[in-house]
PyMOL Python script that loads the backbone (N, CA, C, O; Angstrom):
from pymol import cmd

cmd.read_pdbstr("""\
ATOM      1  N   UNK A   1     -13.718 -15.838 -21.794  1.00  0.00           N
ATOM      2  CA  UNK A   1     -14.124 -14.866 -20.795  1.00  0.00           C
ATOM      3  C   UNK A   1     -14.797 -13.693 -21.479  1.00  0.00           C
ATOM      4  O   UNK A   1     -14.498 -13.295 -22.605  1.00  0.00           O
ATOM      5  N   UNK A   2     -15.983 -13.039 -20.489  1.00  0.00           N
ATOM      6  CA  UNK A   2     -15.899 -11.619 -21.442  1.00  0.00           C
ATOM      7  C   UNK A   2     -17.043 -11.969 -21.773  1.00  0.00           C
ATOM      8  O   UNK A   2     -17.563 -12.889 -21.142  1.00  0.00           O
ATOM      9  N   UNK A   3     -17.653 -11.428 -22.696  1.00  0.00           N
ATOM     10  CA  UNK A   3     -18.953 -11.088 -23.145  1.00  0.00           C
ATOM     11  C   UNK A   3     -19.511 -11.844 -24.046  1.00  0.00           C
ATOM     12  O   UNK A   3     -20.721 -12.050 -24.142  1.00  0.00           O
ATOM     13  N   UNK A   4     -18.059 -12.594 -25.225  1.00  0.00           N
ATOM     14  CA  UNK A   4     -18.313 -13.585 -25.725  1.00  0.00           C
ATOM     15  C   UNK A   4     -18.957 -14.622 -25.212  1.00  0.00           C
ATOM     16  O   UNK A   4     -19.929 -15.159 -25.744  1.00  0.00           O
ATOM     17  N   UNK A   5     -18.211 -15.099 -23.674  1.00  0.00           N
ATOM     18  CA  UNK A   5     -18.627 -16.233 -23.534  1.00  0.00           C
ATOM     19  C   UNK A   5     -20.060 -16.559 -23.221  1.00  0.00           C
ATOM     20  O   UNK A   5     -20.368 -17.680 -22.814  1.00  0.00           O
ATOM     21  N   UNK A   6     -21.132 -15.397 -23.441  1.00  0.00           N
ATOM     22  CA  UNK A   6     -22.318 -15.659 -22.849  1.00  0.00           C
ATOM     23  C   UNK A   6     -22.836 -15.948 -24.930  1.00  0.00           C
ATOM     24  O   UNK A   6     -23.937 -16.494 -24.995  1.00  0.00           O
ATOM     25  N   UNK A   7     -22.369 -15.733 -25.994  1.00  0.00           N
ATOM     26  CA  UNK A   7     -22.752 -16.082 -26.754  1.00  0.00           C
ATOM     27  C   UNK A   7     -22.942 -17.600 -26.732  1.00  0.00           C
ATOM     28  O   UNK A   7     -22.463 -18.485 -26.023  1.00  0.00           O
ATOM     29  N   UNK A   8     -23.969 -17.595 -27.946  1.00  0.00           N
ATOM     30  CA  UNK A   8     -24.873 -19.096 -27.617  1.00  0.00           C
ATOM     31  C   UNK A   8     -23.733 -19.737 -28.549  1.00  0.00           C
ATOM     32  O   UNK A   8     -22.967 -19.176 -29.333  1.00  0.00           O
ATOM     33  N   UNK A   9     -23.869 -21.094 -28.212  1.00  0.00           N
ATOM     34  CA  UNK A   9     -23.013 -22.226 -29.150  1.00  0.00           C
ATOM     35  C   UNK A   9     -21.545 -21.939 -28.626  1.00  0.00           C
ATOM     36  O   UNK A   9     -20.597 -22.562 -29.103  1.00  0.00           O
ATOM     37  N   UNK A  10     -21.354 -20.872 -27.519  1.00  0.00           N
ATOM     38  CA  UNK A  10     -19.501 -20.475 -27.769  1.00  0.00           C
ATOM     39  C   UNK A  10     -18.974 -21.910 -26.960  1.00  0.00           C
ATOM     40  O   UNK A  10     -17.865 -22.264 -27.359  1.00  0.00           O
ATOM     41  N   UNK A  11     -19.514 -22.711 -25.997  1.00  0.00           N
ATOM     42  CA  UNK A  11     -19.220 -23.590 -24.667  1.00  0.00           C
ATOM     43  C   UNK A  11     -18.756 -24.628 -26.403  1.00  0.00           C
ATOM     44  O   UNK A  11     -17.680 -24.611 -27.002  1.00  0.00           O
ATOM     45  N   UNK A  12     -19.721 -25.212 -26.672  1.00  0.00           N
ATOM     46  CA  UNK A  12     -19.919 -26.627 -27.855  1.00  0.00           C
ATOM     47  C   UNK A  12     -18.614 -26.109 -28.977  1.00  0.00           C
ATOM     48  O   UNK A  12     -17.688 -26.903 -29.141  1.00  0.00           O
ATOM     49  N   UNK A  13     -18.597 -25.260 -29.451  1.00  0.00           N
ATOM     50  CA  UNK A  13     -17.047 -24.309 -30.125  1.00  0.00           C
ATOM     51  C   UNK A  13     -16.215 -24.473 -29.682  1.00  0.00           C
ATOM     52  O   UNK A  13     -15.269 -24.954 -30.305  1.00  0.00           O
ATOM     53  N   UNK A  14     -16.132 -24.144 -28.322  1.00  0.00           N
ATOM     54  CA  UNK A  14     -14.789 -24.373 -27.153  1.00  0.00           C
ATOM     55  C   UNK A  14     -14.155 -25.554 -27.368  1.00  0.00           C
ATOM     56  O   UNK A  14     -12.937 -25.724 -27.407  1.00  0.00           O
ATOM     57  N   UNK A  15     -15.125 -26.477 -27.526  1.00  0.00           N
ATOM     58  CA  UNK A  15     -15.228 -28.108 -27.114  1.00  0.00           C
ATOM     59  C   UNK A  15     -14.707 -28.918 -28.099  1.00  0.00           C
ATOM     60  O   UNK A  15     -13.990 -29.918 -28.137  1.00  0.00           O
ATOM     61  N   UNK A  16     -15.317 -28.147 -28.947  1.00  0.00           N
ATOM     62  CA  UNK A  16     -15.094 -29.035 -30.468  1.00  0.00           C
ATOM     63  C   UNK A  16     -13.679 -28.341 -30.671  1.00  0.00           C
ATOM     64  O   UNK A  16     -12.942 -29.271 -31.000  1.00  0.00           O
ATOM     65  N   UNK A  17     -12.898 -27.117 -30.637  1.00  0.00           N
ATOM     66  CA  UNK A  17     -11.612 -26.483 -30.706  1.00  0.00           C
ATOM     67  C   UNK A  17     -10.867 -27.331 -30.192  1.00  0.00           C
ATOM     68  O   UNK A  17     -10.259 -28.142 -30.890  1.00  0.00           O
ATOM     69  N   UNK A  18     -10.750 -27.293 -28.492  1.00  0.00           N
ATOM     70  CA  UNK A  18      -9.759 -27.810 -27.865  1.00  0.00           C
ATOM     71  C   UNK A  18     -10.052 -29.384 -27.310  1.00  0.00           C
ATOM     72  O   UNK A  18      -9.525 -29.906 -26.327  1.00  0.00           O
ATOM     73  N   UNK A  19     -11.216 -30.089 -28.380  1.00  0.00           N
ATOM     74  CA  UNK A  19     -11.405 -31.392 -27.744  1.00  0.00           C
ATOM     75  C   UNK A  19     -11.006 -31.630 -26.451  1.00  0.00           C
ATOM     76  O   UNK A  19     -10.295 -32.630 -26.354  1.00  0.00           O
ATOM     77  N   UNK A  20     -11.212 -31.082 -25.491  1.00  0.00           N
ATOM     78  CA  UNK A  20     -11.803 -31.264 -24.294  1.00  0.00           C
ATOM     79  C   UNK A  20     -12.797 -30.791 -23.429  1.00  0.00           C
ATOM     80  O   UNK A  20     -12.646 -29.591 -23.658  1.00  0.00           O
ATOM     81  N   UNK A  21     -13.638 -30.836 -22.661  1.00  0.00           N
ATOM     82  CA  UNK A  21     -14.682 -30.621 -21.964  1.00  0.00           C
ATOM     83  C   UNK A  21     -14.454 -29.188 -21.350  1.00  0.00           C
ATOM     84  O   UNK A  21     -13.663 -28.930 -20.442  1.00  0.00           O
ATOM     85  N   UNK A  22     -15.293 -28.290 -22.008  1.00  0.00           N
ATOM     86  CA  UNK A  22     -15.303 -26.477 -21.533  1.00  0.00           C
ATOM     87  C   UNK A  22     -16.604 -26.371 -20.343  1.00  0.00           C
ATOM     88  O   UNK A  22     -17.700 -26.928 -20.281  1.00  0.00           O
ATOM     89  N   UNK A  23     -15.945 -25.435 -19.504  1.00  0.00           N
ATOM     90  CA  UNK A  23     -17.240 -24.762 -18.730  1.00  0.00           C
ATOM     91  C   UNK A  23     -17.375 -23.478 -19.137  1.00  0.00           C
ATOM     92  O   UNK A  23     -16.519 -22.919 -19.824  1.00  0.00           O
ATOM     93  N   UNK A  24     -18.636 -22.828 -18.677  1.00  0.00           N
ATOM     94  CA  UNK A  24     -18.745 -21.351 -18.144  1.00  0.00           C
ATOM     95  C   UNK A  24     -18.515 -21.088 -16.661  1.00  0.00           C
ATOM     96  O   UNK A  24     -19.230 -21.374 -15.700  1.00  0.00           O
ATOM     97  N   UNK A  25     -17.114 -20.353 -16.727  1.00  0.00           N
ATOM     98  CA  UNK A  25     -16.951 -20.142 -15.348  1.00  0.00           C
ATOM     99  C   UNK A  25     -17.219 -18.494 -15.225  1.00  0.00           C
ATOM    100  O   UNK A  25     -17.267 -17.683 -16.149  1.00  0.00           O
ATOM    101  N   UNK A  26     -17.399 -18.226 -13.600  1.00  0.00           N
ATOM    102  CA  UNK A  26     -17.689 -16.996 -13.218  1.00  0.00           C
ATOM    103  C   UNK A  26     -16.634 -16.159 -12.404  1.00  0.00           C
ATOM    104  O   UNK A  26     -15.562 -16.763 -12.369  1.00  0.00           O
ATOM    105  N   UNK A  27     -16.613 -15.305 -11.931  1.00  0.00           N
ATOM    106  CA  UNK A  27     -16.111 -14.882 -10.969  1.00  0.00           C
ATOM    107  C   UNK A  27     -16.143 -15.091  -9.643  1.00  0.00           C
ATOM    108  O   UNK A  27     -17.148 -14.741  -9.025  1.00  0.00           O
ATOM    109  N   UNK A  28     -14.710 -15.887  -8.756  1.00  0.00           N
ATOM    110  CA  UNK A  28     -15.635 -16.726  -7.694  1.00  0.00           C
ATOM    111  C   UNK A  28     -14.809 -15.281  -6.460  1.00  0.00           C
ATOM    112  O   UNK A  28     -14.317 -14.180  -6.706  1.00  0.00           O
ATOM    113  N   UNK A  29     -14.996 -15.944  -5.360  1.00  0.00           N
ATOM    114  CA  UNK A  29     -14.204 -14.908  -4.063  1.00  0.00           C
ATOM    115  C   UNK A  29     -14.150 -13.507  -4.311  1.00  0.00           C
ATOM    116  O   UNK A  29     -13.094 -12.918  -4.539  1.00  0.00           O
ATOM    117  N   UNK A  30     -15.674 -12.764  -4.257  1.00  0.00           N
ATOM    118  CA  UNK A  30     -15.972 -11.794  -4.423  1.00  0.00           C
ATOM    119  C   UNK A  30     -16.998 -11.404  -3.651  1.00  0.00           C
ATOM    120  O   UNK A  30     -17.919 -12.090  -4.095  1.00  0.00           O
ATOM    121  N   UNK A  31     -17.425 -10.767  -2.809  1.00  0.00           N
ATOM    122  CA  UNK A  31     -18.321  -9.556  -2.091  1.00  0.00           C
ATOM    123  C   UNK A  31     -19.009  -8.651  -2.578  1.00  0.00           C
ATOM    124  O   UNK A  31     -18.440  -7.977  -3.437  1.00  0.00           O
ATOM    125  N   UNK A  32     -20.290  -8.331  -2.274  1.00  0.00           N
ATOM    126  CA  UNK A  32     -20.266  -7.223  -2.568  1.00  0.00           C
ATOM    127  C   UNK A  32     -21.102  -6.558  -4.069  1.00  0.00           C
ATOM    128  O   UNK A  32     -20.271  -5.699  -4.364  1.00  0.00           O
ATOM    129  N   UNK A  33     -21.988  -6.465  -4.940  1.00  0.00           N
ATOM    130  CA  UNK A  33     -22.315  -6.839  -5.693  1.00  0.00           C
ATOM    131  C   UNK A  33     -22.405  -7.818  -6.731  1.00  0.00           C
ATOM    132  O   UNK A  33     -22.242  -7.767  -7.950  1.00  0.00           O
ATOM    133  N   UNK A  34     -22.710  -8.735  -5.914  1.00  0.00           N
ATOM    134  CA  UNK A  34     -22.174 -10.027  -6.189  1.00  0.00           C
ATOM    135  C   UNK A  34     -23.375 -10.699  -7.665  1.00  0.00           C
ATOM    136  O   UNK A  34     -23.101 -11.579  -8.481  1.00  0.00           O
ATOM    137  N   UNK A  35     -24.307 -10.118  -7.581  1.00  0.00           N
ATOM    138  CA  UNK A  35     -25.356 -10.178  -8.772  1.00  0.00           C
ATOM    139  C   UNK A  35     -24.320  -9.451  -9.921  1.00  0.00           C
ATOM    140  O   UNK A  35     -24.252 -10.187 -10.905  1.00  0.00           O
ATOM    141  N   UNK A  36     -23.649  -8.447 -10.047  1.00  0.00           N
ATOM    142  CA  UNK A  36     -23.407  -7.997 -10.906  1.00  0.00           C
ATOM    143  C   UNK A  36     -21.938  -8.494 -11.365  1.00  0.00           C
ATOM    144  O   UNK A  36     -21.560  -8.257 -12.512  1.00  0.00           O
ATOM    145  N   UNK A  37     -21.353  -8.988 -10.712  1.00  0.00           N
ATOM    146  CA  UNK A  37     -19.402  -9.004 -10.575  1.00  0.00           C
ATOM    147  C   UNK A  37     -19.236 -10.701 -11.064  1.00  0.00           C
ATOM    148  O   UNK A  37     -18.374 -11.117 -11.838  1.00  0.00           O
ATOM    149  N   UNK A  38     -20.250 -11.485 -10.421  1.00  0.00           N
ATOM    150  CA  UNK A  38     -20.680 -12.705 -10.639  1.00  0.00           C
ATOM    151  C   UNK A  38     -20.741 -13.160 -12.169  1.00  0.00           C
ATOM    152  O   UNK A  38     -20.845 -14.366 -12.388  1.00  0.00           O
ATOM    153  N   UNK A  39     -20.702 -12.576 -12.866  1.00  0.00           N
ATOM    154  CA  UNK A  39     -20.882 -12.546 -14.349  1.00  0.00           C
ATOM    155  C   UNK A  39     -19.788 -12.683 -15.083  1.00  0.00           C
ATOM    156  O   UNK A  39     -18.864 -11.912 -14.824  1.00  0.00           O
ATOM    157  N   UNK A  40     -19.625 -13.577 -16.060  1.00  0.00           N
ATOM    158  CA  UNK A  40     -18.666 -14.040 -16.791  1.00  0.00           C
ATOM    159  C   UNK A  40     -18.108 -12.702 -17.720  1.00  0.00           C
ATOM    160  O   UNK A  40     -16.965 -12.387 -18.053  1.00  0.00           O
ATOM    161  N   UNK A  41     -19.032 -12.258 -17.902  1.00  0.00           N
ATOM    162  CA  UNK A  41     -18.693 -10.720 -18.640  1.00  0.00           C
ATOM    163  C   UNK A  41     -17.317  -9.584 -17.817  1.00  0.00           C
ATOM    164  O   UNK A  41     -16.483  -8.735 -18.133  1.00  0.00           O
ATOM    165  N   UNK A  42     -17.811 -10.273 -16.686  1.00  0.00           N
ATOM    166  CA  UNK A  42     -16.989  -9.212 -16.238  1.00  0.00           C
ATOM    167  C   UNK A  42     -15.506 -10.141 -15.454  1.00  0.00           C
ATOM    168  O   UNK A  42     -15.054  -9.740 -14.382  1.00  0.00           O
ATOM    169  N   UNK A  43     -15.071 -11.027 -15.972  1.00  0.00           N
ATOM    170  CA  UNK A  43     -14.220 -12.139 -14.936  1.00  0.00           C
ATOM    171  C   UNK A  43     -12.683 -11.415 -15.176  1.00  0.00           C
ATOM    172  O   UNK A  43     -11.793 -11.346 -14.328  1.00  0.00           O
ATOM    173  N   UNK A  44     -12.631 -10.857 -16.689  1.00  0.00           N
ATOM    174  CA  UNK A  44     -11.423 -10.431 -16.750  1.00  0.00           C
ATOM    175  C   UNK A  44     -10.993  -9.249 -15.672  1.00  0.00           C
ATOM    176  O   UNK A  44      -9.968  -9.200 -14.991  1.00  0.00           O
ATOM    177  N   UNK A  45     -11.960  -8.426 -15.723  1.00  0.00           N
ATOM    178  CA  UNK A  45     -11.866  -7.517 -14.703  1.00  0.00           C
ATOM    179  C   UNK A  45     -11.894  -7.771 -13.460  1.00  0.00           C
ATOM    180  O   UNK A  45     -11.303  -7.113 -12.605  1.00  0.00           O
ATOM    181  N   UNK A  46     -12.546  -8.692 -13.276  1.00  0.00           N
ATOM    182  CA  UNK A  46     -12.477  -8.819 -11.830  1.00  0.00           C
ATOM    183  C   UNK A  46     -11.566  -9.777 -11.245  1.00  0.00           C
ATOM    184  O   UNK A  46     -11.350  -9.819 -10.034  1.00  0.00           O
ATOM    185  N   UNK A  47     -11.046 -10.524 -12.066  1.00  0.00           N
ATOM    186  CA  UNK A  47      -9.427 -11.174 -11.875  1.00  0.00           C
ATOM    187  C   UNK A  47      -8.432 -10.531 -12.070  1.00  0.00           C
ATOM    188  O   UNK A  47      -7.499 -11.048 -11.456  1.00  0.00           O
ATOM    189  N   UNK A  48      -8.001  -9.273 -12.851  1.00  0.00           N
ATOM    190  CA  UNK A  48      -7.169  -8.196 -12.572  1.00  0.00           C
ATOM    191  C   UNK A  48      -6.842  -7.811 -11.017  1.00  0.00           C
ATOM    192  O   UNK A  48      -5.797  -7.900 -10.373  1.00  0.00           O
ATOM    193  N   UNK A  49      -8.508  -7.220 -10.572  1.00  0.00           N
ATOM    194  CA  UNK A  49      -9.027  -6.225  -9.522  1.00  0.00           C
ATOM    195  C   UNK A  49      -8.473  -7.236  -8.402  1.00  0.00           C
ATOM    196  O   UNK A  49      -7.825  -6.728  -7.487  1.00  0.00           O
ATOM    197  N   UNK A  50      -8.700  -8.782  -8.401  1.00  0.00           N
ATOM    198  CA  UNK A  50      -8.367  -9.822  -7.613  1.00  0.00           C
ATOM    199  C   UNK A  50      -6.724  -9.762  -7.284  1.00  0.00           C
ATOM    200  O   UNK A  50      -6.098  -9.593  -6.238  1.00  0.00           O
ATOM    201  N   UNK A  51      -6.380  -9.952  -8.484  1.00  0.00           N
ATOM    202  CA  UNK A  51      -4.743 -10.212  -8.831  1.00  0.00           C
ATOM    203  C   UNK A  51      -3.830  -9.199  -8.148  1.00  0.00           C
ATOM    204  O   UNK A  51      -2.769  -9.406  -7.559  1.00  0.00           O
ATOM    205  N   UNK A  52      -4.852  -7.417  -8.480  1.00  0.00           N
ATOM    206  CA  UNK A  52      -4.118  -6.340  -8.032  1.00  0.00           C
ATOM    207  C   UNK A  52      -4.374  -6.508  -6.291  1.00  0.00           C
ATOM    208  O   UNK A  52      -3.568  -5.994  -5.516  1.00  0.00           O
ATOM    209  N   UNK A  53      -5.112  -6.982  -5.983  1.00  0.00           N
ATOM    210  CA  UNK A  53      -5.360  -6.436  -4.308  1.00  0.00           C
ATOM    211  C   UNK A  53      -4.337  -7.791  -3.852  1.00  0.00           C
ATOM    212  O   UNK A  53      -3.354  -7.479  -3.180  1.00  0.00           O
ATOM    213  N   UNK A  54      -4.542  -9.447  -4.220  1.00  0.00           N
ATOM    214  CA  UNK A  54      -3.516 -10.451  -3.903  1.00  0.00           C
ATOM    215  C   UNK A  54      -2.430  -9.768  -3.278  1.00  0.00           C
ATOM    216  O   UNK A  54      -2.056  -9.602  -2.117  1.00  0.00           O
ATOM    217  N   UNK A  55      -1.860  -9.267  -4.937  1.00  0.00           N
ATOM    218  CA  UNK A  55      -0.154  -8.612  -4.566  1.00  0.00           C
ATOM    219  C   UNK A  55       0.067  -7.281  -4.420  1.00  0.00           C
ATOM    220  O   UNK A  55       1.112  -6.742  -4.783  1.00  0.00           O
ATOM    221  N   UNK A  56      -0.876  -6.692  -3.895  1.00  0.00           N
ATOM    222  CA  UNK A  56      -0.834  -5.281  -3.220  1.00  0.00           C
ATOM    223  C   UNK A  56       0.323  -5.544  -2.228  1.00  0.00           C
ATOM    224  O   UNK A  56       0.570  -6.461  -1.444  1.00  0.00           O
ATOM    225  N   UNK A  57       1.070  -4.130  -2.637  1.00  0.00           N
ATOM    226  CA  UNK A  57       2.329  -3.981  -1.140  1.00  0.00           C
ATOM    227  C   UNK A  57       3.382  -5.084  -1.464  1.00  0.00           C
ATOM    228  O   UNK A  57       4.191  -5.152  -0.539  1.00  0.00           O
ATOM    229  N   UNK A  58       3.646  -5.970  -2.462  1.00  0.00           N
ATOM    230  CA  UNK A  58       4.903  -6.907  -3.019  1.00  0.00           C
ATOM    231  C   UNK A  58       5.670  -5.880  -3.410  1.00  0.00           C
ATOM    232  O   UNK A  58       6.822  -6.215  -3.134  1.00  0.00           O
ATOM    233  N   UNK A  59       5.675  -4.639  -3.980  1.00  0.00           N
ATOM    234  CA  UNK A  59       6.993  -3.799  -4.361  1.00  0.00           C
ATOM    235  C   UNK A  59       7.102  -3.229  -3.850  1.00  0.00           C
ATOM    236  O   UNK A  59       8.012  -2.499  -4.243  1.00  0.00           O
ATOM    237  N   UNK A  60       6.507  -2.780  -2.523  1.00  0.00           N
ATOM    238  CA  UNK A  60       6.644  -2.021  -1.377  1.00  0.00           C
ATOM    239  C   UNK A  60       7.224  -2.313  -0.987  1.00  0.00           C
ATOM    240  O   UNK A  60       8.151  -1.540  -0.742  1.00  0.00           O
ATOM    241  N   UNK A  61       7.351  -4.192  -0.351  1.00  0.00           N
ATOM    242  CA  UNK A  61       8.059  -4.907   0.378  1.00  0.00           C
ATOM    243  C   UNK A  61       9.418  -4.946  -0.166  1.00  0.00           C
ATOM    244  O   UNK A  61      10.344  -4.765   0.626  1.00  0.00           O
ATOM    245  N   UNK A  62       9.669  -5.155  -1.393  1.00  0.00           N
ATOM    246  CA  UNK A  62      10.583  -5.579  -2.214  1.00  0.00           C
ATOM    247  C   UNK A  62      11.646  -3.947  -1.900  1.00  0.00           C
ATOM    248  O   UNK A  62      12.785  -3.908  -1.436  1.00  0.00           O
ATOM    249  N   UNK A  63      11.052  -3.145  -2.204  1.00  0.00           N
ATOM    250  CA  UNK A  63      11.895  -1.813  -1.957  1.00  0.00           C
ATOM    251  C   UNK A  63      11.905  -1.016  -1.116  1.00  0.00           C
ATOM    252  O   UNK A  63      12.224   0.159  -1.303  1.00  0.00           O
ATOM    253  N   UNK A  64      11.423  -1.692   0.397  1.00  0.00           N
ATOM    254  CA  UNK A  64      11.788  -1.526   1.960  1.00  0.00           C
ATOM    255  C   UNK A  64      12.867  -2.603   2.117  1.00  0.00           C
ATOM    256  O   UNK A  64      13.778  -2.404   2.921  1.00  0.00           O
ATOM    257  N   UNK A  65      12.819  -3.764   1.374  1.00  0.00           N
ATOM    258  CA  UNK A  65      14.160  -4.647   2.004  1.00  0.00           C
ATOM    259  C   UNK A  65      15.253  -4.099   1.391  1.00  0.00           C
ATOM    260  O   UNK A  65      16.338  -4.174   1.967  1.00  0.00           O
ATOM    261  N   UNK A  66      15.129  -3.342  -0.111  1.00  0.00           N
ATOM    262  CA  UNK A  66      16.403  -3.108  -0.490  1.00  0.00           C
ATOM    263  C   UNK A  66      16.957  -2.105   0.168  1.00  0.00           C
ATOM    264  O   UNK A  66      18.135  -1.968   0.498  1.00  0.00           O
ATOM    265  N   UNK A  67      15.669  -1.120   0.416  1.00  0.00           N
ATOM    266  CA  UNK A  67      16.369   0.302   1.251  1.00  0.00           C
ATOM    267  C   UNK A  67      17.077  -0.504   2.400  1.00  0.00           C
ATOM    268  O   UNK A  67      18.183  -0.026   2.653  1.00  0.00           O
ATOM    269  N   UNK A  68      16.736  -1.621   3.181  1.00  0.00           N
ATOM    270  CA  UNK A  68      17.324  -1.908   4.606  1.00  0.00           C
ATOM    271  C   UNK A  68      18.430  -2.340   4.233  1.00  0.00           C
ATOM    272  O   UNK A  68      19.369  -1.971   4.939  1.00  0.00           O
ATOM    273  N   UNK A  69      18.748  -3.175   3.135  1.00  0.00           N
ATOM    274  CA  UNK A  69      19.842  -3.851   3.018  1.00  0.00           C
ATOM    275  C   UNK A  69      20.910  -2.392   2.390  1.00  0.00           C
ATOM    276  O   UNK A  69      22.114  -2.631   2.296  1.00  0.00           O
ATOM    277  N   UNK A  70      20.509  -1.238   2.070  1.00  0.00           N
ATOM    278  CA  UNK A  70      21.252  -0.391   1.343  1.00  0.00           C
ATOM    279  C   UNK A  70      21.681   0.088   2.838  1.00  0.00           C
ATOM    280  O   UNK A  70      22.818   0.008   3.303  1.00  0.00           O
ATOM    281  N   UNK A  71      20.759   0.498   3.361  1.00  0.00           N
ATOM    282  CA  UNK A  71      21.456   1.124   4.936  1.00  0.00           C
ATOM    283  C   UNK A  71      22.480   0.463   5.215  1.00  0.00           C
ATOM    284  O   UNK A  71      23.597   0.981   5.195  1.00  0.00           O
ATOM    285  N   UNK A  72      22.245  -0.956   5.561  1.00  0.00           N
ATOM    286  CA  UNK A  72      23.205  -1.426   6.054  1.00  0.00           C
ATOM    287  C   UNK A  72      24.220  -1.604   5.681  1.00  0.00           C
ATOM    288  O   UNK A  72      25.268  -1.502   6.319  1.00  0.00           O
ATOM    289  N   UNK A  73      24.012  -2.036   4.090  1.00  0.00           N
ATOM    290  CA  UNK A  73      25.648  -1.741   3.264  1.00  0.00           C
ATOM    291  C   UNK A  73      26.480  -0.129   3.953  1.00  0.00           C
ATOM    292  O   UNK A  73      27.640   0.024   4.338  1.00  0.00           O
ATOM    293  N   UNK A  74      25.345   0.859   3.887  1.00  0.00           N
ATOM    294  CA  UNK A  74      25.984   2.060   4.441  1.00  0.00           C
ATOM    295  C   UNK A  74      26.273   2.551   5.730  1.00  0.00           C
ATOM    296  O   UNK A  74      27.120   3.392   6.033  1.00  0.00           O
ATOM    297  N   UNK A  75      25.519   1.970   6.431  1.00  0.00           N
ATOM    298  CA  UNK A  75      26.423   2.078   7.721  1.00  0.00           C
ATOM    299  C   UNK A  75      27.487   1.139   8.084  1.00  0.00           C
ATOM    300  O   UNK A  75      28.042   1.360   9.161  1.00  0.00           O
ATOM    301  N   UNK A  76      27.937  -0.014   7.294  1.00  0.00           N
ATOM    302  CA  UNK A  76      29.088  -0.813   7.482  1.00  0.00           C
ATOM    303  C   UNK A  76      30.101   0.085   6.972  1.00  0.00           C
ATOM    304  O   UNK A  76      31.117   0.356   7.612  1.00  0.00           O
ATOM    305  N   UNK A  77      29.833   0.554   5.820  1.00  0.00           N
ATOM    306  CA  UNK A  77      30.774   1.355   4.862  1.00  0.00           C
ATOM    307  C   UNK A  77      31.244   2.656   6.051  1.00  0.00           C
ATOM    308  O   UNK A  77      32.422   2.954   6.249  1.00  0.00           O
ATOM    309  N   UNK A  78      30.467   3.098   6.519  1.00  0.00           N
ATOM    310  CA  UNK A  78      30.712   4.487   7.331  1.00  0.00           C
ATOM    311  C   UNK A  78      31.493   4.424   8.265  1.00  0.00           C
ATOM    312  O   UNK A  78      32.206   5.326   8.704  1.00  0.00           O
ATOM    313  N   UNK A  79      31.323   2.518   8.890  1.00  0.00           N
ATOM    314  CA  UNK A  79      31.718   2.612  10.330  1.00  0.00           C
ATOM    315  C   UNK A  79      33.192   1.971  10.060  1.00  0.00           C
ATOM    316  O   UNK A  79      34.152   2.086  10.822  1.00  0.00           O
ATOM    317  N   UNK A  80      33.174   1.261   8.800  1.00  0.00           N
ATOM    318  CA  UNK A  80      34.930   1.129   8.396  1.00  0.00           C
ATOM    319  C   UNK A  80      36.231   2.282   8.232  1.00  0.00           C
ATOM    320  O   UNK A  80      37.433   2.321   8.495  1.00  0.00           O
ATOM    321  N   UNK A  81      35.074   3.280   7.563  1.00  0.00           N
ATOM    322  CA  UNK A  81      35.932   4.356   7.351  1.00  0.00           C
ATOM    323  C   UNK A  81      36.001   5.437   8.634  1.00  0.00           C
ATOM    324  O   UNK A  81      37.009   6.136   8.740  1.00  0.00           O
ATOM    325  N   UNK A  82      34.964   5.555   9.559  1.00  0.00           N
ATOM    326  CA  UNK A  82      35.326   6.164  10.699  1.00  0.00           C
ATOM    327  C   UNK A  82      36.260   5.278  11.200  1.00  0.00           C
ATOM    328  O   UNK A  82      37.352   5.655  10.776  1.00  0.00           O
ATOM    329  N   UNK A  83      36.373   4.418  11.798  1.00  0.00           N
ATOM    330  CA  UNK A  83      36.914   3.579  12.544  1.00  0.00           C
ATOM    331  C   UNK A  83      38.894   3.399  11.493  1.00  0.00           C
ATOM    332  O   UNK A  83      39.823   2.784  12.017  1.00  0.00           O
ATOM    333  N   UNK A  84      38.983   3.898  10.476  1.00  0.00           N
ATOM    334  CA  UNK A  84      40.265   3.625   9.693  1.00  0.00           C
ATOM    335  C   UNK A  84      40.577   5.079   9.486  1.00  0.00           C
ATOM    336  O   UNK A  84      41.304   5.223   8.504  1.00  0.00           O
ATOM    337  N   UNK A  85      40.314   6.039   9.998  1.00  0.00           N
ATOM    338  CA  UNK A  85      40.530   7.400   9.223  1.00  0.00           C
ATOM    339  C   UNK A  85      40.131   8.231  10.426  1.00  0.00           C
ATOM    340  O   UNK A  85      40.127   9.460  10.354  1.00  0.00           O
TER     341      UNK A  85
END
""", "prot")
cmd.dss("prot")
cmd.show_as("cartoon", "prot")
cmd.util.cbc("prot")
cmd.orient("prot")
């Protein structure tokens, strides 16, 4: 990926390394300056930028269920001890 991979001979290197058949891949499911983002140069970044928007709001979610499940631990807790005291 990256800037390397537009160096010449890097695909036939690849090939001969990991004896198996290499592509040049790009950046695919993207909008939007798509001449420029489209570019292997830029895939790391734009599979980050991908990766970050995917799981946007997963630890949000993750620490709205715990807050709910904490409530509820605490209002069980509250309503034992009102209800015993």
């Amino acid at each position: 990926t990256g800037g390397c991979s537009k160096m010449e001979g890097v695909i036939e290197l690849a090939e001969e390394v990991f004896h198996m058949p290499v592509r040049l891949g790009v950046p695919q499911h993207v909008s939007g300056l798509v001449d420029v983002v489209r570019n292997p140069i830029h895939s790391t970044g734009v599979g980050l930028l991908l990766y970050g928007h995917q799981h946007a709001g997963e630890q949000q979610r993750r620490e709205q269920r715990s807050e709910w499940a904490g409530k509820g631990l605490w209002v069980r807790m509250k309503n034992w001890f009102q209800g015993n005291f």
